[in-house]
N, C-alpha and C positions, 0 to 999 in steps of 0.2 A: 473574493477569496472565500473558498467555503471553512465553516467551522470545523476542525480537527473532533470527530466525538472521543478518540482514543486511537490506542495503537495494537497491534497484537503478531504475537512471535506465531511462527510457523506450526506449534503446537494447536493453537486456537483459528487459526484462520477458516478452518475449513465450517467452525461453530457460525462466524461471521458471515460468511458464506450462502447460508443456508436460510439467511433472514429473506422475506420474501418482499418487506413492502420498503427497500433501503438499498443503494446500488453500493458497495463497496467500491474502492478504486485503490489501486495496489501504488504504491507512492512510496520511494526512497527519499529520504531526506539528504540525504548524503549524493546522490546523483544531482541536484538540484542548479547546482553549478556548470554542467553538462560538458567536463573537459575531461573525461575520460573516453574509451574505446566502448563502444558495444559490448562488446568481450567483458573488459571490466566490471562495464553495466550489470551485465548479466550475471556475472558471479556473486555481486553483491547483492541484487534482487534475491536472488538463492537465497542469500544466509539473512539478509535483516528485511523486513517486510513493514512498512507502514499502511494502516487502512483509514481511509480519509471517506466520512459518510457525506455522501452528494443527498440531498433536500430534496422529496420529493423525487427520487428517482425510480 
C-alpha cells in the first residue's frame, strides 16, 4: 500500500498535476468498495477527487 502524501479538492488538482518528478493517481475513497454503476462512479470522481503519491514515479 502506498503512503497517502495528502488529499486535494478540484480547486488544487491541477497545482498537483504539474509536479514533474511524482506520478499522482486520482483515487475515491468512497468507490473503494466497488458496488456501484460506472455511472455512479463517475459522478462522484467529478465532485470529490483523492490524490494518492506513487514513490518514485
Amino acid at each position: 500500500m502506498q503512503d497517502i502524501i495528502g488529499y486535494a479538492d478540484n480547486a488544487s488538482k491541477d497545482v498537483l498535476k504539474r509536479s514533474e518528478r511524482q506520478t499522482f493517481i486520482v483515487y475515491n475513497a468512497i468507490t473503494v468498495g466497488n458496488r456501484m454503476s460506472k455511472l455512479e462512479e463517475a459522478n462522484i470522481l467529478t465532485d470529490t477527487l483523492y490524490w494518492v503519491c506513487v514513490a518514485g514515479g
